[in-house]
Phi, psi and omega in degrees: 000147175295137155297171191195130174268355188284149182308149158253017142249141166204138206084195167301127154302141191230113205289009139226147179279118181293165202301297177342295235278332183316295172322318205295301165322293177315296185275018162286316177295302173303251270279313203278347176249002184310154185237011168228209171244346171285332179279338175296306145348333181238011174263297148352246197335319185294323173256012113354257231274025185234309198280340186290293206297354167289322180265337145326296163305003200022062169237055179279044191269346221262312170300298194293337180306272164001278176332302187288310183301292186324326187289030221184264204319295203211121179280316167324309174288332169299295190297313184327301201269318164301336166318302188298296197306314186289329170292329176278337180281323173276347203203141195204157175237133203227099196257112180257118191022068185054013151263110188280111186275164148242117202267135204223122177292146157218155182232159170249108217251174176203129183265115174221164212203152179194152132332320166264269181186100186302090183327163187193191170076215193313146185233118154319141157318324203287333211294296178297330162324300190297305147345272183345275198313326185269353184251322174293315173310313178253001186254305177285162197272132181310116170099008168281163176239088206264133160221135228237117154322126182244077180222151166236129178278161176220129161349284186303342163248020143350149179291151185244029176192174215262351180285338165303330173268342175284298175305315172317309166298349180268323170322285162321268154014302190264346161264326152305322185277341185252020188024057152256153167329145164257116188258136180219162194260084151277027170265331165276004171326161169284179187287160153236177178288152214236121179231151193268086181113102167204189185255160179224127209237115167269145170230146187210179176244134168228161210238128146233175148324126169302145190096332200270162181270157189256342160270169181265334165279015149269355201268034191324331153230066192260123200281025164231043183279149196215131181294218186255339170271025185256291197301319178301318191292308188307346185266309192300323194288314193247346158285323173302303157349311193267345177284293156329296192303353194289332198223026192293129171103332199239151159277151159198177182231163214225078184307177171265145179291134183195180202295173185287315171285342164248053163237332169318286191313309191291334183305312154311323152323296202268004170273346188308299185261000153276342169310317192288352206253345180299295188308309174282334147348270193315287161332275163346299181255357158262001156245025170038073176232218206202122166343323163317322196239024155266114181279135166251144175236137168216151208200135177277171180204156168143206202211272164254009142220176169304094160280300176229180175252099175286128192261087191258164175237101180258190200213352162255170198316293169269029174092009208267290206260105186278153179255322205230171186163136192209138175265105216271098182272115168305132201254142127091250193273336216289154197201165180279355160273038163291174171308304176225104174276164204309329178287334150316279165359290207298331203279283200311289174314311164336291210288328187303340211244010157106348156250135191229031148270052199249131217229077176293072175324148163288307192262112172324142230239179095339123184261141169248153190253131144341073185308347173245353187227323174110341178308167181297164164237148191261131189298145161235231175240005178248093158352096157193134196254116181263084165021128141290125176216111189299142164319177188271303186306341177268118179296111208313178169237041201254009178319118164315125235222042187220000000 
């Protein structure tokens, strides 16, 4: 099944589906039972051109309404339809003095962990110039065009629905094919949460010819043509430099630039276990202990099946009073029947970074919230889900480090 980062409500539940979101279903259903590519073809176009004119319009209500019955109804017909809605939300075609581009959001993530505070907001211009010249030299297809936000996002500040994201991509779009600068207020961004380990996002639009490949690794007969791990050394070799000032104070790893939502996703993937390895870092050293002398409690959470696994970490004998937390979200398909189920992933990381005290709650949990701050509350060593709280005597380290 397609993965999906979206909530799986969003609005009011409506005990009947408006005539929209009802097309949307039916033909999500077709799609998902077609039994050729010709018929797949005409179920695809029927919801295109149904989810375009809706997130044009800025009437998605009817899509996630559509999104949500399915998330129930068909798992198969679910992926069919989120598929769809998000290539319409990143992608669009766009006709500029009688040439028609085809415009593709993309984001480049950057994982990054500290001690401090993971910078986020305004990008210098000279900056984005450079990025720009480097992501068309190693990511992109010879003759593409690229316009770069010239901000790095944190997850809260992201467009937060998908008619945001469409208007973002034409915006975008449409400054890349006449190459101009992109102006955004990112000082006004929301505030974000100060996490010992998340992701940071360029996020941008590139333009070619409807037809032309948008990448440098589809350009198969391009005579610097570079696969994808190729483009990824070449982007990190020469992006990173202009990035480090950026991030001052934090590590980070360098993803490859690729379209937005399975870049959303893999981001989420690959932030999961420096969070857990971020946490004990930071904890070694602002209570001068030894990896060793960390206790981990892990406890599933979710309603009808495990969406995730909450970690807490303490320092006293039993496990009573967590210090640290971190939330392991299960993505898309994933269950403990993978290959390497998600709760190894967790044991196995612990253990890489020096713990080897993991406290496996049995049972699925509900997940509970902070009634005053909105934070996760955490499993301990009494089965109790707790406040994370630094001793009162330790001084935080959350100084902005940029």
């Amino acid at each position: 099944m397609k993965e999906s980062r979206l909530p799986r409500t969003r609005g009011e539940r409506k005990p009947h589906l408006s005539p929209d979101a009802e097309r949307l279903v039916a033909a999500a259903l077709g799609l998902a039972n077609s039994g050729s590519r010709v018929e797949d073809r005409y179920w695809e176009e029927a919801i295109t051109t149904r989810v375009e004119r809706l997130l044009d319009g800025g009437h998605p209500q009817a899509v996630y309404d559509a999104l949500e019955r399915l998330t129930k109804a068909d798992g198969e017909a679910y992926g069919a339809l989120i598929e769809a809605v998000e290539e319409s939300a990143e992608s669009l075609t766009l006709t500029v003095q009688g040439a028609a581009w085809q415009v593709l959001l993309v984001a480049a993530p950057v994982i990054a962990w500290t001690r401090f505070r993971i910078p986020s907001g305004p990008i210098p211009a000279a900056d984005v110039r450079t990025l720009s010249t480097h992501l068309q030299a190693h990511a992109l297809a010879a003759g593409a065009r690229v316009a770069i936000v010239p901000a790095l996002y944190s997850v809260d500040q992201l467009p937060r629905d998908f008619c945001e994201l469409r208007r973002l991509g034409k915006r975008l779009g449409l400054a890349a094919i006449a190459g101009s600068a992109v102006r955004i207020d990112a000082k006004s961004f929301p505030e974000t949460a100060d996490m010992l380990a998340d992701a940071r996002f360029l996020v941008g639009a590139v333009a070619v010819p409807v037809g032309s490949p948008v990448f440098r690794w589809q350009d198969l007969e391009a005579k610097d043509h570079a696969t994808r791990v190729q483009c990824l050394e070449q982007w990190i070799a020469q992006g990173r430099p202009t990035l480090e000032p950026l991030l001052q104070g934090c590590g980070f790893e360098c993803l490859l630039p690729d379209a937005y939502h399975i870049n959303m996703r893999e981001a989420d993937r690959r932030v999961r276990p420096y969070a857990i390895r971020a946490a004990v870092h930071f904890l070694t050293h602002a209570l001068n202990i030894d990896a060793s002398d960390i206790r981990a409690t892990v406890a599933a959470f979710g309603e009808d099946r495990v969406d995730e696994y909450r970690i807490g970490l303490s320092v006293d004998d039993e496990g009573e009073e967590i210090v640290q937390g971190m939330v392991w979200p299960l993505l898309g398909s994933e269950s403990e029947s993978d290959e390497v189920a998600p709760i190894e992933a967790i044991r196995e990381t612990l253990r890489e970074v020096g713990v080897s005290d993991i406290r496996l709650w049995p049972d699925m949990n509900e997940p509970d919230y902070c009634e005053d701050c909105g934070a996760p509350l955490y499993p301990n060593g009494k089965g109790e889900v707790v406040h994370a709280e630094m001793p009162g005597d330790v001084e935080p380290e959350s100084t902005h480090f940029h």
